[in-house]
N, C-alpha and C positions, 0 to 999 in steps of 0.2 A: 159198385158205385155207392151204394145205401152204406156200407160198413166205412168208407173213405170219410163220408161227412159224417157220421158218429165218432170213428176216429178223430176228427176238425176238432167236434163239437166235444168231446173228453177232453182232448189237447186246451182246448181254449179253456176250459171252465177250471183247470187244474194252474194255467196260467193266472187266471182270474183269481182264483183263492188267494196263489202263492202271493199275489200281488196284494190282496186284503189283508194276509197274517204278518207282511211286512210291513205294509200301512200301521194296522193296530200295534204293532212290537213299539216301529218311531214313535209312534202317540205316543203308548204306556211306557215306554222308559226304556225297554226293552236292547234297543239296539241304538238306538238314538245319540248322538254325541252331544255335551254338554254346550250349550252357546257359552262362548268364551266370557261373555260380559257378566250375562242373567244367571250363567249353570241352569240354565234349566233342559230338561226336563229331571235333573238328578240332583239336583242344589239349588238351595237361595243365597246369593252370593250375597254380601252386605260391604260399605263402606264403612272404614273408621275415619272420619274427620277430626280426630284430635289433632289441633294443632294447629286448624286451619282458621281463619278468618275471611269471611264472605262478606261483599256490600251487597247490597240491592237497594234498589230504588224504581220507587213504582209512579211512571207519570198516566195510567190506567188504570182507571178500575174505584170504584165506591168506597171503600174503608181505606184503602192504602196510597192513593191516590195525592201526590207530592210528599210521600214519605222516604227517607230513606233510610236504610238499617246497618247494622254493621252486627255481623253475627261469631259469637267465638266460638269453636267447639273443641270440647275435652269430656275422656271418654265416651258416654253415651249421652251426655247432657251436652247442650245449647244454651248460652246467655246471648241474648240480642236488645239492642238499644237502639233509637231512634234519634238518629246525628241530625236528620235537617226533616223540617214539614211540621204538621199540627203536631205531631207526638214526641218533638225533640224537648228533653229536660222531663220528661218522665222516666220515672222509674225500669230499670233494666227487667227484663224476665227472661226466668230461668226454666228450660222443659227438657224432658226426654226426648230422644229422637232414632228415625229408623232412617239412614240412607243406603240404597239397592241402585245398584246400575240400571240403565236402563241399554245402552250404546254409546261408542265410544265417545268422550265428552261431556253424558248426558246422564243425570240422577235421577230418581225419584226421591225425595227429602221430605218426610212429616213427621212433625213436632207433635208430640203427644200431649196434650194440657188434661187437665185434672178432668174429673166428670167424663171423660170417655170422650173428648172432644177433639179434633186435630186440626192444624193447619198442612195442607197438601200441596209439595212444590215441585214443580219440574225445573230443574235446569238446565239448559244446552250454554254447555262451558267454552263450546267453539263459537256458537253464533251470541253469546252472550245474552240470551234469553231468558228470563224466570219470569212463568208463570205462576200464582198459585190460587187458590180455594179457600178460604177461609170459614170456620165451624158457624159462625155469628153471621155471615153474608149467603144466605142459602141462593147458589146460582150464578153469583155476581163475581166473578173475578177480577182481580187485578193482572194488568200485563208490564211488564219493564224488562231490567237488564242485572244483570250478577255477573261479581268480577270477585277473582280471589285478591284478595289481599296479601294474604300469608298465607305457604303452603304448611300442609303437617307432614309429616315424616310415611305415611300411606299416599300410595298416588291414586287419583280418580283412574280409573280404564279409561 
């Protein structure tokens, strides 16, 4: 009987491994399959928006708060202008930008500005949401809506 639950107890812990070395494999990259959107764990998949034109318009939030934008993008640069609210008939600007899926519909979008500083946006392109972050409003977000205007020649996932 003593050797039958040593027997158990080796059977179980050689289970238990196998089942750790598989665990750690999925984490480290291992055996893991790429999420279709993210690539991850074996890729960072990136968006090209050239081509595209995004509005948003923010009725929430401290800085952006009755603004609305209208955004172009070509190659990895973004020019946005402000069509209605306090900031329309100012001047256009121009920044870098990094857009990654996040799920289907849905980006991660930040605009790179000078001095190390970003604006950080999520959009869900089904439910028509953008949120973002802004570098100068530590905390305080704006919430509204993003709608394409024009597509580019790359589709969103």
């Amino acid at each position: 009987m003593r050797g039958a639950h040593k027997l158990c107890a080796v059977g179980a812990a050689l289970v238990t491994a196998a089942g750790a070395a598989s665990a750690i494999a999925a984490t480290s990259g291992g055996t893991a399959k790429p999420n279709p959107f993210t690539g991850y764990p074996t890729t960072i998949k990136k968006i090209d928006l050239s081509g595209y034109q995004i509005q948003t318009s923010y009725p929430l939030g401290k800085l952006d708060k009755g603004e609305t934008y209208l955004q172009t993008y070509s190659g990895n640069n973004v020019t946005a202008v402000a069509t209605a609210g306090p900031f329309a008939g100012s001047p256009a600007v121009h920044f870098k930008y990094i857009a990654m899926p996040v799920a289907h519909n849905m980006i991660l979008l930040v605009w790179l500005e000078p001095k190390f500083k970003h604006n950080t946006f999520v959009y869900n392109l089904r439910t028509h949401i953008s949120s973002v972050v802004t570098w100068d409003q530590p905390g305080d977000p704006s919430l509204g809506s993003v709608f394409i205007v024009k597509r580019g020649k790359h589709p969103i996932p």
